[in-house]
Biopython code that builds the backbone (N, CA, C, O; Angstrom):
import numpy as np
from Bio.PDB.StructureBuilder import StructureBuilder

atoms = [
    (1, "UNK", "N", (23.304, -45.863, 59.522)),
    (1, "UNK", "CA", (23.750, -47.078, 58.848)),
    (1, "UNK", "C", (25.049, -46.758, 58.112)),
    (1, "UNK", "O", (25.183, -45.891, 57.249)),
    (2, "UNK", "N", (25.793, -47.415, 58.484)),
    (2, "UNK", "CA", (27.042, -47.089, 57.843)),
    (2, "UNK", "C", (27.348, -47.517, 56.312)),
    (2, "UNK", "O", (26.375, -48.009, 55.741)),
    (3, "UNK", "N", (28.445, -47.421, 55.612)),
    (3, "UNK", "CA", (28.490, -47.613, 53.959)),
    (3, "UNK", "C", (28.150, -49.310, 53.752)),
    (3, "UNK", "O", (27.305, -49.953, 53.128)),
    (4, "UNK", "N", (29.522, -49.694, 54.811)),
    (4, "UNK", "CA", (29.845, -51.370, 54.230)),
    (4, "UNK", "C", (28.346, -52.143, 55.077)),
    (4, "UNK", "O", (28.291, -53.373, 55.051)),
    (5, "UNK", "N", (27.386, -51.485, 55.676)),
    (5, "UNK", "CA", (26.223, -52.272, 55.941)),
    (5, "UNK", "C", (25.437, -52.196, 54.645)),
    (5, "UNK", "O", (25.011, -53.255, 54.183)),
    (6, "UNK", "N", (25.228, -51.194, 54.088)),
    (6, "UNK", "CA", (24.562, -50.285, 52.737)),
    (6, "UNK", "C", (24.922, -51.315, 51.927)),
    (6, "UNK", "O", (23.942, -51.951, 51.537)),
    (7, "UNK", "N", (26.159, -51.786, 51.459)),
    (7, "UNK", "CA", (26.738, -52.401, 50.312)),
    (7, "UNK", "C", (26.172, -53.896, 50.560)),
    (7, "UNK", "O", (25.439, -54.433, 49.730)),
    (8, "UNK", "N", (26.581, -54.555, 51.815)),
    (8, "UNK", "CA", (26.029, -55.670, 52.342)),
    (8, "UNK", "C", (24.402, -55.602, 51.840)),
    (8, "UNK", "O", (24.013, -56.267, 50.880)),
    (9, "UNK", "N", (23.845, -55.044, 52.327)),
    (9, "UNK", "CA", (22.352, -55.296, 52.183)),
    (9, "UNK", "C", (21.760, -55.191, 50.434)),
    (9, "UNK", "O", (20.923, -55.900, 49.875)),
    (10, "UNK", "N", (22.657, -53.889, 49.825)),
    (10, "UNK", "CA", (22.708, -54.141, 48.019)),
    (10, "UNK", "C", (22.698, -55.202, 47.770)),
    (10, "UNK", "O", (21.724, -55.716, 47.221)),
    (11, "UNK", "N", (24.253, -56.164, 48.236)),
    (11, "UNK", "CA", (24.478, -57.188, 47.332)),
    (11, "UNK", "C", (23.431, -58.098, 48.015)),
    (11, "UNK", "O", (22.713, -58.781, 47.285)),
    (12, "UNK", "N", (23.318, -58.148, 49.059)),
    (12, "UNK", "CA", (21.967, -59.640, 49.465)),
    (12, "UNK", "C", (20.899, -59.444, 48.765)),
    (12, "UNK", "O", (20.459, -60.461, 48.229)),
    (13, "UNK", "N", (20.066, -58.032, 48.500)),
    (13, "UNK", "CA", (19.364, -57.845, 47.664)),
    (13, "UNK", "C", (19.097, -58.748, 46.179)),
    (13, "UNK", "O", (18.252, -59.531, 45.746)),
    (14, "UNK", "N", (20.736, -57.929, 45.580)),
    (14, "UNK", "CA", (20.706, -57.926, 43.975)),
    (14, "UNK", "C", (21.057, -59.895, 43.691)),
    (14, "UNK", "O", (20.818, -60.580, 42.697)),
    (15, "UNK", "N", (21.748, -60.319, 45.152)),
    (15, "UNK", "CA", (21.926, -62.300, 44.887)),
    (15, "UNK", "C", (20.416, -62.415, 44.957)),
    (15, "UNK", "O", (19.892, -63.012, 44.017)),
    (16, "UNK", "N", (19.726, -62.001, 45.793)),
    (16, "UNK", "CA", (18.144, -62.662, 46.413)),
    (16, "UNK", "C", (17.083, -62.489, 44.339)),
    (16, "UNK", "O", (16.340, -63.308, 43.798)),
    (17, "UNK", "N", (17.442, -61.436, 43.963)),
    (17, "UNK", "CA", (16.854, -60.869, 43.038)),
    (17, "UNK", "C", (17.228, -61.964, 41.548)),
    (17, "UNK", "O", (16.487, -62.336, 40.638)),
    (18, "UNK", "N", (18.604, -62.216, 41.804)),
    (18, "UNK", "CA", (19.208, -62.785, 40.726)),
    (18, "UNK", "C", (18.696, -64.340, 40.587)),
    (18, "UNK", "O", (18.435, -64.851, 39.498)),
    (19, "UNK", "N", (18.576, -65.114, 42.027)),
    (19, "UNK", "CA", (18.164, -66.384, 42.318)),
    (19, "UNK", "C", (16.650, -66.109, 41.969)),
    (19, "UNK", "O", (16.277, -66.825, 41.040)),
    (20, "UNK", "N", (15.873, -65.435, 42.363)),
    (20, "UNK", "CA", (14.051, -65.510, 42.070)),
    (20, "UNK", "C", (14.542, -65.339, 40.224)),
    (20, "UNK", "O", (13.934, -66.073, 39.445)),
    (21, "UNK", "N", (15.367, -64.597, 39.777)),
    (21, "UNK", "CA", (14.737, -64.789, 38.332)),
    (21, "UNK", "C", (15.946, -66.208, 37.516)),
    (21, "UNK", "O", (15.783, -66.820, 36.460)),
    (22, "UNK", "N", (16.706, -66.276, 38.199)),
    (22, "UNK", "CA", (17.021, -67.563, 37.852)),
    (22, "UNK", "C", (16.242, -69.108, 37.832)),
    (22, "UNK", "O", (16.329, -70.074, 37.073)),
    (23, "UNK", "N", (15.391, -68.805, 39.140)),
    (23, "UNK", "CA", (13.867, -70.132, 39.216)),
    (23, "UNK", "C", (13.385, -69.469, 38.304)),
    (23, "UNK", "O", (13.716, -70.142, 37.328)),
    (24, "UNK", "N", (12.681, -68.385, 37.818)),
    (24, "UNK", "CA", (11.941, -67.982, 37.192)),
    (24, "UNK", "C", (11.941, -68.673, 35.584)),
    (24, "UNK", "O", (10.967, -69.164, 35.013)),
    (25, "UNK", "N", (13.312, -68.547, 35.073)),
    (25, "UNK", "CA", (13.885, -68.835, 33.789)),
    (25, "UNK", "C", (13.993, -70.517, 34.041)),
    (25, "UNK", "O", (13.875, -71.213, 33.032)),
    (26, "UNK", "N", (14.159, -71.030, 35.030)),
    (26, "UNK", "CA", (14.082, -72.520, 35.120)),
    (26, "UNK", "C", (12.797, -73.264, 35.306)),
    (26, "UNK", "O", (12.796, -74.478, 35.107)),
    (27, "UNK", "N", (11.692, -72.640, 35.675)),
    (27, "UNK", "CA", (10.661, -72.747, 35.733)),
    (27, "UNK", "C", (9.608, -72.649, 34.214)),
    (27, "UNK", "O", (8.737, -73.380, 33.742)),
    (28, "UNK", "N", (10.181, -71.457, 33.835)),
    (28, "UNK", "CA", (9.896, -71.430, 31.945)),
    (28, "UNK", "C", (10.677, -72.757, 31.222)),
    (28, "UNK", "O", (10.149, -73.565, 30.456)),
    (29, "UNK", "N", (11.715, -72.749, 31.566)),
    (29, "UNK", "CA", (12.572, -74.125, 30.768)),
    (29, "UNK", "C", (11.673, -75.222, 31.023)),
    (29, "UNK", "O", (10.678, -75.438, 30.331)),
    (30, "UNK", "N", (11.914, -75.701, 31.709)),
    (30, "UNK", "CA", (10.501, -76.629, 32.463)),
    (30, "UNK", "C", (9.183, -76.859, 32.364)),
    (30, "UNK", "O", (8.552, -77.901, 32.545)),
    (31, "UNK", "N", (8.780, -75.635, 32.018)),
    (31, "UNK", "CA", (7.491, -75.500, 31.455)),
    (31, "UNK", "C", (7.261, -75.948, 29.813)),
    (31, "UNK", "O", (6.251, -76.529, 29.418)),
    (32, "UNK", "N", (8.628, -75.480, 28.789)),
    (32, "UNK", "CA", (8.849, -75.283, 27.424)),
    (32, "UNK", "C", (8.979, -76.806, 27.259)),
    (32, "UNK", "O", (8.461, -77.570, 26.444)),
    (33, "UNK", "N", (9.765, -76.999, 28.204)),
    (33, "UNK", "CA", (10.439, -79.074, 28.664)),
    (33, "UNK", "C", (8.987, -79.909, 27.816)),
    (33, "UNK", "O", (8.806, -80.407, 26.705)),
    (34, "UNK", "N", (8.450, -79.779, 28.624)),
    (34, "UNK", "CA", (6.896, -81.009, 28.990)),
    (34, "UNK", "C", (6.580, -80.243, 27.688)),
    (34, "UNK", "O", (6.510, -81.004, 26.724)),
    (35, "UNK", "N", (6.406, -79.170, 27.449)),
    (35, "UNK", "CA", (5.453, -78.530, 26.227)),
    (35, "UNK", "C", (5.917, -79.588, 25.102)),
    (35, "UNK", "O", (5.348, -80.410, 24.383)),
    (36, "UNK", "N", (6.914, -79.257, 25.264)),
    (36, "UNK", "CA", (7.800, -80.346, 23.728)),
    (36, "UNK", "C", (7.915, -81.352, 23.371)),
    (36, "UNK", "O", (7.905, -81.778, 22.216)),
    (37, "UNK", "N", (8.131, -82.239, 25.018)),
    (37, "UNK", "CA", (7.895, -83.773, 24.667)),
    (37, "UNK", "C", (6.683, -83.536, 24.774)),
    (37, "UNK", "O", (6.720, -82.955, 25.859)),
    (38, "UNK", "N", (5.778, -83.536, 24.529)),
    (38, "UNK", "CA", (4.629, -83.722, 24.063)),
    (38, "UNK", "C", (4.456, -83.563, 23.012)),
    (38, "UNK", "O", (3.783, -84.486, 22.552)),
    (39, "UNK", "N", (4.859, -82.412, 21.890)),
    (39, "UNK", "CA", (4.859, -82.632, 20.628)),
    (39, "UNK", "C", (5.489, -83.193, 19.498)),
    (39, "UNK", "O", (5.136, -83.524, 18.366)),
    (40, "UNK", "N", (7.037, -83.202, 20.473)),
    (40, "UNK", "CA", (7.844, -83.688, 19.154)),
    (40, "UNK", "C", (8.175, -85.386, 19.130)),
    (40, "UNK", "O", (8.481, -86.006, 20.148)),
    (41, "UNK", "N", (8.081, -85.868, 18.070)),
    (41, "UNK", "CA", (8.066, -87.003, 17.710)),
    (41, "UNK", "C", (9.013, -87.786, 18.743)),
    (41, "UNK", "O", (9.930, -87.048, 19.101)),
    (42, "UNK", "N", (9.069, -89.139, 19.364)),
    (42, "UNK", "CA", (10.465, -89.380, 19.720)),
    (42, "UNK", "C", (11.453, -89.775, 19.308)),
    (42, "UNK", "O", (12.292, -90.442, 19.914)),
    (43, "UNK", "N", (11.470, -89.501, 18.492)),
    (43, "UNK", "CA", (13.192, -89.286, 17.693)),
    (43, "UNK", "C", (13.558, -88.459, 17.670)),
    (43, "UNK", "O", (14.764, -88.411, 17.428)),
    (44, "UNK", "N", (12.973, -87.446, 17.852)),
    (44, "UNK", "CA", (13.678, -86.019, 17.675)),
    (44, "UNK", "C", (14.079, -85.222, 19.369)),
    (44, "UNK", "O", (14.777, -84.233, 19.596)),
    (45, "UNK", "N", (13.177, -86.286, 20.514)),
    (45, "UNK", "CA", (13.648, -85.865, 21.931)),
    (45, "UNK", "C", (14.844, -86.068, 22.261)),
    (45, "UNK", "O", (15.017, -87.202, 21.814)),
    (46, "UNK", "N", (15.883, -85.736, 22.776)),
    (46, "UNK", "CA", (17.210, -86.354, 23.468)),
    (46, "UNK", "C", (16.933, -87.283, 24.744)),
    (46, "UNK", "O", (15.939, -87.634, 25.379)),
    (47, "UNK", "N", (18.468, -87.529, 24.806)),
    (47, "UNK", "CA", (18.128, -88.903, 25.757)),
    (47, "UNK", "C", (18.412, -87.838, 27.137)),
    (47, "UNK", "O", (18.639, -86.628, 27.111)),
    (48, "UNK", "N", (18.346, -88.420, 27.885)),
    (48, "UNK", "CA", (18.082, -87.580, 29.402)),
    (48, "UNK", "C", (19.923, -87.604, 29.493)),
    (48, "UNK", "O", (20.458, -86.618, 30.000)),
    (49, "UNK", "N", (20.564, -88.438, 29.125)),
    (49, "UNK", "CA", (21.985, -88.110, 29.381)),
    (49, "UNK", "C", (22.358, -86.983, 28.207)),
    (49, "UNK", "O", (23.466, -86.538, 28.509)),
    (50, "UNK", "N", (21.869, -86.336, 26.972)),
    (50, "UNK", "CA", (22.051, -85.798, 25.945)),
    (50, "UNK", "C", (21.777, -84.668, 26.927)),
    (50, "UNK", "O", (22.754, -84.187, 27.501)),
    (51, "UNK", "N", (20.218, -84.048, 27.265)),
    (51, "UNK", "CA", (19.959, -83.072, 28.109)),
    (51, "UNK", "C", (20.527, -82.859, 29.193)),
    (51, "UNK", "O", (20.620, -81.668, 29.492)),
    (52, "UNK", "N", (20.916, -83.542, 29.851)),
    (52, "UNK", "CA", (22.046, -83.454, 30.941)),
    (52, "UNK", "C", (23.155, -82.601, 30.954)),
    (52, "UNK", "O", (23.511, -81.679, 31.688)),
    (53, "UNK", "N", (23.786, -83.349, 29.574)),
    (53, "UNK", "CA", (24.955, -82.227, 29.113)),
    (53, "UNK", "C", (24.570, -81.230, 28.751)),
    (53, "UNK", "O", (25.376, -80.316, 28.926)),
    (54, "UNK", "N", (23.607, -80.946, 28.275)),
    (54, "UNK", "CA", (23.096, -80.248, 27.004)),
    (54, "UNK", "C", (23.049, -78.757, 28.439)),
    (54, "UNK", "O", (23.595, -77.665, 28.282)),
    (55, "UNK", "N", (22.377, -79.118, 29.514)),
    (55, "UNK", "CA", (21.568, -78.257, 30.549)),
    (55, "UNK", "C", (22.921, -77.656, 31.268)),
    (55, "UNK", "O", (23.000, -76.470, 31.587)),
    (56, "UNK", "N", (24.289, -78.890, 31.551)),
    (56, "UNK", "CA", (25.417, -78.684, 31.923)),
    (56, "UNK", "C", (26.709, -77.243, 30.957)),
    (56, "UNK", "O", (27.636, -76.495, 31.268)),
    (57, "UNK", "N", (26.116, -77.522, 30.054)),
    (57, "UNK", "CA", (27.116, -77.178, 29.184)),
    (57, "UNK", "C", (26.579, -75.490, 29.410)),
    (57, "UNK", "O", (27.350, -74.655, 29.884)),
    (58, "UNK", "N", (25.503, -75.230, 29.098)),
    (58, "UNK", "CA", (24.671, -74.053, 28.936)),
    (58, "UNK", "C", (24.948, -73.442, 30.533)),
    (58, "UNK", "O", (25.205, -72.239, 30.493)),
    (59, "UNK", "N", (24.948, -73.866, 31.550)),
    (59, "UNK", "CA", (24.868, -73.880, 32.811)),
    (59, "UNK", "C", (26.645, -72.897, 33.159)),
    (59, "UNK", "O", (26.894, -71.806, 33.673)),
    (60, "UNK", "N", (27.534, -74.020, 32.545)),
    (60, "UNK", "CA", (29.016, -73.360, 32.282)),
    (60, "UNK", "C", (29.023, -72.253, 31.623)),
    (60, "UNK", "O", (29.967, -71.513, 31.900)),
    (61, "UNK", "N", (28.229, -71.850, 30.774)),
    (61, "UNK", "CA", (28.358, -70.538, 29.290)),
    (61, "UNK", "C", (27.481, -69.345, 30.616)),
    (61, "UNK", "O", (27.556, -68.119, 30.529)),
    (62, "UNK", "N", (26.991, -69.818, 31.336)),
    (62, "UNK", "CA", (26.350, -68.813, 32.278)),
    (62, "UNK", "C", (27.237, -68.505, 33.508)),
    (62, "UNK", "O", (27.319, -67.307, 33.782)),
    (63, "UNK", "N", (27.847, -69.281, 34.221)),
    (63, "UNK", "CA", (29.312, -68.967, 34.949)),
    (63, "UNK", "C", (30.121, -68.199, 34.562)),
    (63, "UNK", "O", (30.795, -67.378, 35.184)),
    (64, "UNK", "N", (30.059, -68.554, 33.055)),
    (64, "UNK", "CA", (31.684, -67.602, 32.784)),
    (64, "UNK", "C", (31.048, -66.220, 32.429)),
    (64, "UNK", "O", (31.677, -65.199, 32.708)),
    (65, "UNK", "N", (29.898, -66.151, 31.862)),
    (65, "UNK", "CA", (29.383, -64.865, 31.715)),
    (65, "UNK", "C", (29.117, -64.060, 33.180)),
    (65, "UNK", "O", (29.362, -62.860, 33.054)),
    (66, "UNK", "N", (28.745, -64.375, 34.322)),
    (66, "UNK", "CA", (28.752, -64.353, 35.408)),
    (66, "UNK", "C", (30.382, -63.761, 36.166)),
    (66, "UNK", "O", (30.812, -62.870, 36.899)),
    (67, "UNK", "N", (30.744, -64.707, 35.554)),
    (67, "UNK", "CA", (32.656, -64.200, 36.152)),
    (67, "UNK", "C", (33.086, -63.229, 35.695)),
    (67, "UNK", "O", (33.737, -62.513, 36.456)),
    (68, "UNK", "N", (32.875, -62.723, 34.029)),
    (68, "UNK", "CA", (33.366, -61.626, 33.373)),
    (68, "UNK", "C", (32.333, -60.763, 34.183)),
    (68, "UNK", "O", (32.691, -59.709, 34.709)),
    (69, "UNK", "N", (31.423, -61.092, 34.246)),
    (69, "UNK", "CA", (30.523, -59.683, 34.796)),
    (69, "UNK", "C", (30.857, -59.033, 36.165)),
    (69, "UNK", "O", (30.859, -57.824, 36.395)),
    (70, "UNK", "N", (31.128, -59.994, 37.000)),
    (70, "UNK", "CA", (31.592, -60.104, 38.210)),
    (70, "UNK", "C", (33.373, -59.475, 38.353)),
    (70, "UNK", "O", (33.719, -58.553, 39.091)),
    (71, "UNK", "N", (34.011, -60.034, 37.707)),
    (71, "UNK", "CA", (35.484, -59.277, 37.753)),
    (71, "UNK", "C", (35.344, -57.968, 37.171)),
    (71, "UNK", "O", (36.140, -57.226, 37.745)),
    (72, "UNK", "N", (34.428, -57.095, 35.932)),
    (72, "UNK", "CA", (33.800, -55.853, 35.682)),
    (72, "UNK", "C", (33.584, -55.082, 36.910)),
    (72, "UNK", "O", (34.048, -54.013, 37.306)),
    (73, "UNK", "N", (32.676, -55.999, 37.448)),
    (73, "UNK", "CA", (32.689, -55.394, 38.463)),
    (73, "UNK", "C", (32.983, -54.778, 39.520)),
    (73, "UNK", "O", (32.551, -53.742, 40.026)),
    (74, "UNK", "N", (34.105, -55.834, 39.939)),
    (74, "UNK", "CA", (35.150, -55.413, 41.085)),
    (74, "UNK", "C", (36.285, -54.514, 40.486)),
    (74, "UNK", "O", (37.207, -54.232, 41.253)),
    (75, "UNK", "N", (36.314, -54.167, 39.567)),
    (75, "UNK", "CA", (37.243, -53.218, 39.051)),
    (75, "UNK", "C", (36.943, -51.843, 39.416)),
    (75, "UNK", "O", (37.705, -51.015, 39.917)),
    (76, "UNK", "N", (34.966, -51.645, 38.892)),
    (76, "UNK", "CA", (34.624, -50.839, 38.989)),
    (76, "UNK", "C", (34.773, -50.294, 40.406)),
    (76, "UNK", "O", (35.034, -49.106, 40.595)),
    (77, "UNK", "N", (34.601, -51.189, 41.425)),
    (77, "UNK", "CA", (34.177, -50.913, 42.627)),
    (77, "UNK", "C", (35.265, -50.694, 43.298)),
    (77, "UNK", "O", (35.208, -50.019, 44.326)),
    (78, "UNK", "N", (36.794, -51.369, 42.718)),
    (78, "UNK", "CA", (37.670, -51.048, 43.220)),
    (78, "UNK", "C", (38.225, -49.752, 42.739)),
    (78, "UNK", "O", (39.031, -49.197, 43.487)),
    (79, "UNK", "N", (37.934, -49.206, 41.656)),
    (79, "UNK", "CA", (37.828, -48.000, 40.471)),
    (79, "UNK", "C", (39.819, -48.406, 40.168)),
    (79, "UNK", "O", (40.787, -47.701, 40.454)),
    (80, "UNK", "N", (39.780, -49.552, 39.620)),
    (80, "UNK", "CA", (41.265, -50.062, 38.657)),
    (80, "UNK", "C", (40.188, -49.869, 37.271)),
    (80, "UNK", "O", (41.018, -49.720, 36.375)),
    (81, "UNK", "N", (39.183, -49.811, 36.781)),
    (81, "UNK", "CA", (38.829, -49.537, 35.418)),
    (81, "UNK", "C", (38.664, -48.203, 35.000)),
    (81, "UNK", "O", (38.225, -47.408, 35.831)),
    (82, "UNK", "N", (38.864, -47.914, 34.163)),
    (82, "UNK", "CA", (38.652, -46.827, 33.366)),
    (82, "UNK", "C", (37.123, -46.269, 33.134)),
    (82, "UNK", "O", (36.480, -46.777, 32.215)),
    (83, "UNK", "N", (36.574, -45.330, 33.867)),
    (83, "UNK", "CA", (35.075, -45.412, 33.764)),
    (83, "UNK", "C", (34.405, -45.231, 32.150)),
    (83, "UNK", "O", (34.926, -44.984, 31.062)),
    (84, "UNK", "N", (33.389, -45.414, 32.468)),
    (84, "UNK", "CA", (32.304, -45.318, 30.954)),
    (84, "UNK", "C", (32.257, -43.952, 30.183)),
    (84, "UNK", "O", (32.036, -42.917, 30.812)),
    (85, "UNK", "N", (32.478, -43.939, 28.738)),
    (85, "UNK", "CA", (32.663, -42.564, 28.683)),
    (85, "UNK", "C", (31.089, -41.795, 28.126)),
    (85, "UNK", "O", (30.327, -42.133, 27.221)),
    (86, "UNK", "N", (31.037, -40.790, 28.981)),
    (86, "UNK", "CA", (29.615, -39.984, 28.968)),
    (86, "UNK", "C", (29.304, -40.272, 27.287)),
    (86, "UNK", "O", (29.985, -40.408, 26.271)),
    (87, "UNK", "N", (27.512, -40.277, 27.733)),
    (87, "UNK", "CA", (26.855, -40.652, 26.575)),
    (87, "UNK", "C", (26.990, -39.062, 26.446)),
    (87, "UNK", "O", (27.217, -38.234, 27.328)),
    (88, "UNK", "N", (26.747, -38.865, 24.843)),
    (88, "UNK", "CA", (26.232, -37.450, 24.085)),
    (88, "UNK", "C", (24.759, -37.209, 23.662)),
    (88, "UNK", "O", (24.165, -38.234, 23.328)),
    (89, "UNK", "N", (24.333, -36.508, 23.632)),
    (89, "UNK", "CA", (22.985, -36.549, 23.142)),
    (89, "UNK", "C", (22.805, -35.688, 21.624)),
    (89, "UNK", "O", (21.705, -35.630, 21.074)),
]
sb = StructureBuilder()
sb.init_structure("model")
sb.init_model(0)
sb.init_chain("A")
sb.init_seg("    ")
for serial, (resi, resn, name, xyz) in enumerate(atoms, 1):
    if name == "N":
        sb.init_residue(resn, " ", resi, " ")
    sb.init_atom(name, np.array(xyz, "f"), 0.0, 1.0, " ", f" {name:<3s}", serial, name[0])
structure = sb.get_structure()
């Protein structure tokens, strides 16, 4: 098996890995969702266009964290970064 098959099959991995715990965390949201309207008064629920944004906005703050992590990355891999400097013990 050659390298760039190796790398291929990493990254399908680590996307396949990233999407199951992304349902995972949307599935808890969802779960926390119903938990709440059920308890909290309705005045204190948002309107479905409030959560909308609310889910949108949070959704963007995870992209860009995603992009910084992602351009980290390709630095590394392209080795343009400066590596990590050894832990000491």
């Amino acid at each position: 098996m050659n390298q760039a098959t190796t790398f291929a099959e990493l990254a399908a991995e680590a996307q396949r890995q990233t999407l199951h715990g992304l349902k995972q965390a949307q599935d808890l949201s969802l779960r926390g969702t119903e938990l709440a309207v059920g308890l909290l008064p309705e005045a204190t629920v948002p309107t479905p266009k409030d959560a909308v944004e609310g889910a949108f906005a949070f959704a963007g703050q995870i992209l860009q964290q995603q992009k910084a992590y992602v351009l980290r990355m390709t630095e590394i891999v392209t080795g343009a970064a400066e590596p990590a400097p050894a832990k000491t013990k």
